[in-house]
MDAnalysis code that builds the backbone (N, CA, C; Angstrom):
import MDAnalysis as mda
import numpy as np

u = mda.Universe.empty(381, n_residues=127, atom_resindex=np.repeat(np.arange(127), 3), trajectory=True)
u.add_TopologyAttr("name", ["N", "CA", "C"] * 127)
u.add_TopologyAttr("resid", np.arange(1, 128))
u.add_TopologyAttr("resname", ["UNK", "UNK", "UNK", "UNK", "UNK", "UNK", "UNK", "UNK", "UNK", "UNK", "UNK", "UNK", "UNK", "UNK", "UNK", "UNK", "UNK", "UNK", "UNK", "UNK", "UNK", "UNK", "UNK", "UNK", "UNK", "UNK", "UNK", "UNK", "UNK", "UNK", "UNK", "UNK", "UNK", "UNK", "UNK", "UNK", "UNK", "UNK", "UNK", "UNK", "UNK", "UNK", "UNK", "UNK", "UNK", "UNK", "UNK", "UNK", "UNK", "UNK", "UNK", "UNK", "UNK", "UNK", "UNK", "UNK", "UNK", "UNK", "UNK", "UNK", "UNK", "UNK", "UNK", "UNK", "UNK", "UNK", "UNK", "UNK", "UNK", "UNK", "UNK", "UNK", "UNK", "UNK", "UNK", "UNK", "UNK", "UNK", "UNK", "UNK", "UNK", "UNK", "UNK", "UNK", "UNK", "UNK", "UNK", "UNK", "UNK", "UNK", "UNK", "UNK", "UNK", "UNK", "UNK", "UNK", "UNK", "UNK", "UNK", "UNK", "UNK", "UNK", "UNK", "UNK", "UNK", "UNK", "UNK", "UNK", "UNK", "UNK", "UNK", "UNK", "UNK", "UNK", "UNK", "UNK", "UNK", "UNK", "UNK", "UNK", "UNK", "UNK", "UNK", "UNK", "UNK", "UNK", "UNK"])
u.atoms.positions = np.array([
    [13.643, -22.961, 13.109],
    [13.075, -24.208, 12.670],
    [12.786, -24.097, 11.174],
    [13.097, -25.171, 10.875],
    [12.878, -25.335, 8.983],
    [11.830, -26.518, 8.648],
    [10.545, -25.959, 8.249],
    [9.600, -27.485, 8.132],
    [8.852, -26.997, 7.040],
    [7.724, -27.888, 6.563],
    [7.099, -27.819, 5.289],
    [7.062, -27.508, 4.037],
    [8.912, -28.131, 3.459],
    [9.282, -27.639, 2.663],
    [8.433, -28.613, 1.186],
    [8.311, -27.824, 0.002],
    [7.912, -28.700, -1.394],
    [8.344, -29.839, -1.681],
    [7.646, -30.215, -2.501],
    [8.276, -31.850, -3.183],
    [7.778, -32.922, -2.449],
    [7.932, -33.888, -3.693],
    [7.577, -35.312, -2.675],
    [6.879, -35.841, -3.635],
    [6.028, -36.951, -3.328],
    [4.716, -37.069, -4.285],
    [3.816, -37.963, -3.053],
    [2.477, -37.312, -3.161],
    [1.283, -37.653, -2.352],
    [1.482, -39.428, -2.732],
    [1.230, -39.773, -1.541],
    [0.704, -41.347, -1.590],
    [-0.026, -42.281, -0.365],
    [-1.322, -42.752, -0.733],
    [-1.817, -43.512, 0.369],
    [-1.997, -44.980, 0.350],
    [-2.326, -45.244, 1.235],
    [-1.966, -46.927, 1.211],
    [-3.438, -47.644, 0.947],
    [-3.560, -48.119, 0.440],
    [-4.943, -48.867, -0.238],
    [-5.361, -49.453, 0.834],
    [-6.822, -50.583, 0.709],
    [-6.811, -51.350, 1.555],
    [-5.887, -52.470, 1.876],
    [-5.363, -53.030, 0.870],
    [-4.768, -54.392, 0.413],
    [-3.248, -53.974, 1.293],
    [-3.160, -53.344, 1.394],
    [-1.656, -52.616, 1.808],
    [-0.410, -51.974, 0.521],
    [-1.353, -51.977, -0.692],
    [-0.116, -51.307, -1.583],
    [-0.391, -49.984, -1.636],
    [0.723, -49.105, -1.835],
    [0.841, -47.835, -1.706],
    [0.600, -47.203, -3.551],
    [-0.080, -46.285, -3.669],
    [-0.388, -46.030, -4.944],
    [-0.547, -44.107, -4.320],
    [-0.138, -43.543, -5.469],
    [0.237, -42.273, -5.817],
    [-1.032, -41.402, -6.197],
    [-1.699, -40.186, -5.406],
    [-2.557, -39.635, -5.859],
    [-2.484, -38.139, -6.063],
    [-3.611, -37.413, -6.733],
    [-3.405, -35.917, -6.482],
    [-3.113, -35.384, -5.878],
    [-3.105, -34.975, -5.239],
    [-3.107, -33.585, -4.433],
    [-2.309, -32.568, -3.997],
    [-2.326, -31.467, -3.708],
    [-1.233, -29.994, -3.867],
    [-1.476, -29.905, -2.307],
    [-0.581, -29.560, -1.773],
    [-0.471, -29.222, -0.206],
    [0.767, -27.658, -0.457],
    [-0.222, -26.623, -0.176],
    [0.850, -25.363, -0.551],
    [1.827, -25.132, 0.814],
    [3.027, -25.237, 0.201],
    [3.723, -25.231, 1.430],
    [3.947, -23.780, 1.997],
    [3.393, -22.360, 1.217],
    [3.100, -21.466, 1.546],
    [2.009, -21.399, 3.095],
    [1.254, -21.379, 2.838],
    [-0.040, -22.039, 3.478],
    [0.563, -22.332, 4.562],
    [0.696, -23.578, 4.409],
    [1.138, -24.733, 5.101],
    [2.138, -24.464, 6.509],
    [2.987, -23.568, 5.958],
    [3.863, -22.861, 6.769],
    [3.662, -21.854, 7.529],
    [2.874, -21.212, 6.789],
    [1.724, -19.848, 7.792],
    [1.282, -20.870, 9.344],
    [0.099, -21.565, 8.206],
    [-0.690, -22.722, 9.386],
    [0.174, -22.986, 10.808],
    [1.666, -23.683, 10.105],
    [2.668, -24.202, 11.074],
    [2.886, -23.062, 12.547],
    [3.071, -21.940, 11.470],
    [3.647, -20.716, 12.289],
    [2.727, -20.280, 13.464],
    [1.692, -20.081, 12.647],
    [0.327, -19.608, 13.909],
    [0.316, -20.724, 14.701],
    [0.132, -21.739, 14.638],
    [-0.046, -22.568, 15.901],
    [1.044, -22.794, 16.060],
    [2.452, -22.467, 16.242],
    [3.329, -22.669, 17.119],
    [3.958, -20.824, 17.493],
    [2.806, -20.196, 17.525],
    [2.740, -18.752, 18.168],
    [4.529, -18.354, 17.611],
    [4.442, -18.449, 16.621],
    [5.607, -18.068, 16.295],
    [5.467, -15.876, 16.402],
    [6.772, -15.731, 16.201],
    [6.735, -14.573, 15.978],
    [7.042, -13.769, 14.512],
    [7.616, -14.670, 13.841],
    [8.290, -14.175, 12.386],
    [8.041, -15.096, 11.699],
    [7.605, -15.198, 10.580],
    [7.582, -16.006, 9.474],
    [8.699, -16.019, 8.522],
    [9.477, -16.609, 8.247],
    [10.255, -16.155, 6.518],
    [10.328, -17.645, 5.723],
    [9.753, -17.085, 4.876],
    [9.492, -17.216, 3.444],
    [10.879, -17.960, 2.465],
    [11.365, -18.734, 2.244],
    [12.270, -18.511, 1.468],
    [11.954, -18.903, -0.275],
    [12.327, -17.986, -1.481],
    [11.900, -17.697, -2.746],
    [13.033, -18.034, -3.651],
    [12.629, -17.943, -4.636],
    [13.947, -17.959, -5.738],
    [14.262, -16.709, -5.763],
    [13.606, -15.271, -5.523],
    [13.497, -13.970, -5.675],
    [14.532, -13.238, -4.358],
    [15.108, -12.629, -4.388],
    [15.849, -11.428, -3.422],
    [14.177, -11.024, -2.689],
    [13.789, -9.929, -3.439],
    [12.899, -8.921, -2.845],
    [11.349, -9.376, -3.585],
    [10.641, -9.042, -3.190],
    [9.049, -8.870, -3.485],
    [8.957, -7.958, -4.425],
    [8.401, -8.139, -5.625],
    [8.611, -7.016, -6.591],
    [7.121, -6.383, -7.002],
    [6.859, -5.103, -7.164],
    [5.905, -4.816, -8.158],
    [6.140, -4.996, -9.819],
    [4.964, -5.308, -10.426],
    [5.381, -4.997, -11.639],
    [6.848, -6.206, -11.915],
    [6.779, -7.330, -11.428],
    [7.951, -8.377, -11.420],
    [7.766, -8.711, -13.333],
    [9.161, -8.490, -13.101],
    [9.909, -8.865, -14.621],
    [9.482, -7.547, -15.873],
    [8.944, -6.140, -15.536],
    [8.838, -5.356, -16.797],
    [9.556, -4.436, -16.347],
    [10.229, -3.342, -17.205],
    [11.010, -2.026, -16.976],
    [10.623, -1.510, -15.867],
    [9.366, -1.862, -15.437],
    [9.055, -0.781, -14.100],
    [8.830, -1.319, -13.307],
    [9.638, -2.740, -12.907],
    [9.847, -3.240, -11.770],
    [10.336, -2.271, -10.634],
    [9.583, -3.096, -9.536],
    [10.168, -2.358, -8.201],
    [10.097, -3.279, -6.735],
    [11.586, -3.253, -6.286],
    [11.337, -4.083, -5.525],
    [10.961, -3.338, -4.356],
    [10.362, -4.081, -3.265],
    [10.028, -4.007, -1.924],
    [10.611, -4.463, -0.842],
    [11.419, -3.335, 0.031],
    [12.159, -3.520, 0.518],
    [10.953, -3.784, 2.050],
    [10.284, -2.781, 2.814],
    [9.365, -3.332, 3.568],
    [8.410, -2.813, 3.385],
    [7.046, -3.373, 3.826],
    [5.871, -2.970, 3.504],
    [5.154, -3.083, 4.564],
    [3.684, -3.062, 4.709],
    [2.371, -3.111, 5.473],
    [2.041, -4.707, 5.274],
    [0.761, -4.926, 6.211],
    [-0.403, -5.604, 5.970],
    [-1.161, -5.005, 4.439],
    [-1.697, -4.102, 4.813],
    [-2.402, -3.062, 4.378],
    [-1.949, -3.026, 2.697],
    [-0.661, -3.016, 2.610],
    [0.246, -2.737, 1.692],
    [0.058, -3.822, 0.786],
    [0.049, -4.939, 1.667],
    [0.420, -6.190, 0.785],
    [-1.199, -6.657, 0.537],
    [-2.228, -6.378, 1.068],
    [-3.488, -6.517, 0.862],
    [-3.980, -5.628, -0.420],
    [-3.119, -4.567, -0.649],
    [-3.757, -3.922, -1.842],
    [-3.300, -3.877, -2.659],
    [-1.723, -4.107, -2.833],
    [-0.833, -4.860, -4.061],
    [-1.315, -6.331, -4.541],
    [-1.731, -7.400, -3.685],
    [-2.976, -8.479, -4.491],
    [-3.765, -8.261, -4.974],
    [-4.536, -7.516, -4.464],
    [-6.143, -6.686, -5.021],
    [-5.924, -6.409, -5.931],
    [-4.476, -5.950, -6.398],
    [-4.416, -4.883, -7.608],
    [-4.055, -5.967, -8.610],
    [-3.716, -7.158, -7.964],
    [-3.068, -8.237, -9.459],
    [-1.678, -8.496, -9.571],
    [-0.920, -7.534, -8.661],
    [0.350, -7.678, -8.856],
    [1.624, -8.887, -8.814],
    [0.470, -9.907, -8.094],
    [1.548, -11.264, -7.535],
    [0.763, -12.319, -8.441],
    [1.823, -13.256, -9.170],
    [1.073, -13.681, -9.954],
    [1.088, -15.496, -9.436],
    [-0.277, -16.066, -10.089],
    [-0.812, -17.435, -8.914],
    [0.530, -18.500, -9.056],
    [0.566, -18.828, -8.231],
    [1.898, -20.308, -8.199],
    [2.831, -19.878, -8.146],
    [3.351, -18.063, -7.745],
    [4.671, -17.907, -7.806],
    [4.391, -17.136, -6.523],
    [4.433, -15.579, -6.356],
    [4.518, -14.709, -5.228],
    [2.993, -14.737, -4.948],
    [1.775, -14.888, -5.492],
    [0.734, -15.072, -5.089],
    [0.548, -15.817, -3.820],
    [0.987, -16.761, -3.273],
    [-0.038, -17.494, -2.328],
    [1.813, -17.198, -1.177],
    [2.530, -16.392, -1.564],
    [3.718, -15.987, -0.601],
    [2.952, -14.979, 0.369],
    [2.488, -13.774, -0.668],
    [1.682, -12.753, 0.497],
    [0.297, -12.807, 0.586],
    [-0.051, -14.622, 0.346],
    [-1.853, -14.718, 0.409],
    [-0.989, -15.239, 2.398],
    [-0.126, -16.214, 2.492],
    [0.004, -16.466, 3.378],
    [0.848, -15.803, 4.588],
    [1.389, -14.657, 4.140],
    [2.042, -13.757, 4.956],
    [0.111, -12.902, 5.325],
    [-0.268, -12.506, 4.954],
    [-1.144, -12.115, 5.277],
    [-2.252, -12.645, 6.092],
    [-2.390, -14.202, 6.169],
    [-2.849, -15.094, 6.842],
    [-2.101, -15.111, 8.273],
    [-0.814, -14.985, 7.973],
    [-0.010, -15.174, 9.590],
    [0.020, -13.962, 10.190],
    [0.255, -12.628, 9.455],
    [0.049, -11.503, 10.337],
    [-1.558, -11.340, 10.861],
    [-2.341, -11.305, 10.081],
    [-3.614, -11.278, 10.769],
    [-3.893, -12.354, 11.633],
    [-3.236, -13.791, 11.737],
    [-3.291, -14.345, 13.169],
    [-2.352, -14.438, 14.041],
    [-1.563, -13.043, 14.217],
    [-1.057, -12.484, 15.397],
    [0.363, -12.486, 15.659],
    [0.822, -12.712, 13.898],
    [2.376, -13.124, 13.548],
    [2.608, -11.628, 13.314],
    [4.088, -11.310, 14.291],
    [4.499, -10.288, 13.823],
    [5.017, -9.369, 12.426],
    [5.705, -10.377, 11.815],
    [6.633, -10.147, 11.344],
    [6.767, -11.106, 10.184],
    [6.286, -10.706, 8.532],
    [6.722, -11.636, 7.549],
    [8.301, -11.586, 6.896],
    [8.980, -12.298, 6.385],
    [9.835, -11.614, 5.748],
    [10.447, -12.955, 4.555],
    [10.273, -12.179, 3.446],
    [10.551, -12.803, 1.959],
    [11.481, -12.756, 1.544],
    [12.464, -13.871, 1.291],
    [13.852, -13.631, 0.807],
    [13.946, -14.986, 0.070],
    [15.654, -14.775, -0.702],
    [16.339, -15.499, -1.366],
    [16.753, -16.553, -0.606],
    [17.108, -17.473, -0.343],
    [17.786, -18.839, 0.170],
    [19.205, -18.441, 0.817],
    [20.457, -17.477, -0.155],
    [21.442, -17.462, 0.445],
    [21.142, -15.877, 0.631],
    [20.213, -15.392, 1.233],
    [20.045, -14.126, 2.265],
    [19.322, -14.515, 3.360],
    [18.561, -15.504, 3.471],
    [18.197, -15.455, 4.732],
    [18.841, -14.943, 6.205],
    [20.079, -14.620, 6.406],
    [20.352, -14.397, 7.683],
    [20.071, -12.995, 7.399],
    [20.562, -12.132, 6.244],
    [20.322, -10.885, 6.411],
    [19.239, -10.211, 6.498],
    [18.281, -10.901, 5.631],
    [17.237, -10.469, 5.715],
    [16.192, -10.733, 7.312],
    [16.333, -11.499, 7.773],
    [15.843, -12.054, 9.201],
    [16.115, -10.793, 10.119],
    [18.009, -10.250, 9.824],
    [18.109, -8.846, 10.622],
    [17.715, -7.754, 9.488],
    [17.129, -7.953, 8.841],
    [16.133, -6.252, 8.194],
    [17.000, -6.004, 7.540],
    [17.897, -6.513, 6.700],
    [18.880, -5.861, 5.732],
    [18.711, -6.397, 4.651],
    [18.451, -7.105, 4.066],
    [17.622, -7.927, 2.765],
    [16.250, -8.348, 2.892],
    [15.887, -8.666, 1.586],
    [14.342, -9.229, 1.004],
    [13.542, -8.466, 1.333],
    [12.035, -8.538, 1.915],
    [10.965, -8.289, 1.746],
    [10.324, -8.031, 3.681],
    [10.551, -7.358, 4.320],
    [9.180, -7.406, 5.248],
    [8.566, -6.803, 5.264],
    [7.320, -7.895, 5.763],
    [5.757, -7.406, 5.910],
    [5.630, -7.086, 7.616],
    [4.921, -6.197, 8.260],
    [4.527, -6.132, 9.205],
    [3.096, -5.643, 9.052],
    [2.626, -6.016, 10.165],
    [0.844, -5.587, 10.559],
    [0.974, -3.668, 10.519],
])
């Protein structure tokens, strides 16, 4: 299943019945966790502009992450490593779905998703 993807623009309908355009951010990170846990999913994936989950993303001492922990990915945030509006709220919400009882995160590129789904590309997280 493919749902809560970005884009759009927020809009509610007044009293009068005209539709007018307002704030608001709905993270489809999030959003998709949310989806996942209540439909007892078992795997989450993620899809990124990125291949792999990187430390240290974009300097000489990049490193990507091929699989990791809970644990792992709880102390690579702590440390600062994911930065906000990009991989930040990817393993705020992989971490949200494994701790409510999701097996299996996994972070990939758009045209890897099949491989990565069988453990041969991107990023998984497990508990």
């Amino acid at each position: 299943m493919i749902a809560v993807g970005g884009g759009g623009i927020p809009v509610v309908r007044n009293p009068d019945g005209d539709i007018q355009g307002v704030a608001a951010v709905i993270d489809k990170d999030r959003a998709s966790s949310l989806l996942a846990t209540k439909l007892n999913a078992e795997v989450l994936i993620i899809s990124t502009a990125v291949e792999q989950v990187c430390l240290r993303f974009g300097t000489p001492e990049q490193e990507a992450l091929s699989h990791i922990t809970l644990a792992d990915a709880k102390r690579y945030l702590d440390e600062g490593h994911f930065a906000p509006g990009s991989m930040k709220p990817k393993i705020e919400a992989s971490i949200q779905f494994l701790e409510n009882g999701g097996e299996r995160v996994v972070i990939c590129s758009p045209d890897t998703i099949a491989a990565a789904a069988a453990g041969d590309r991107g990023t998984t997280i497990v508990p």
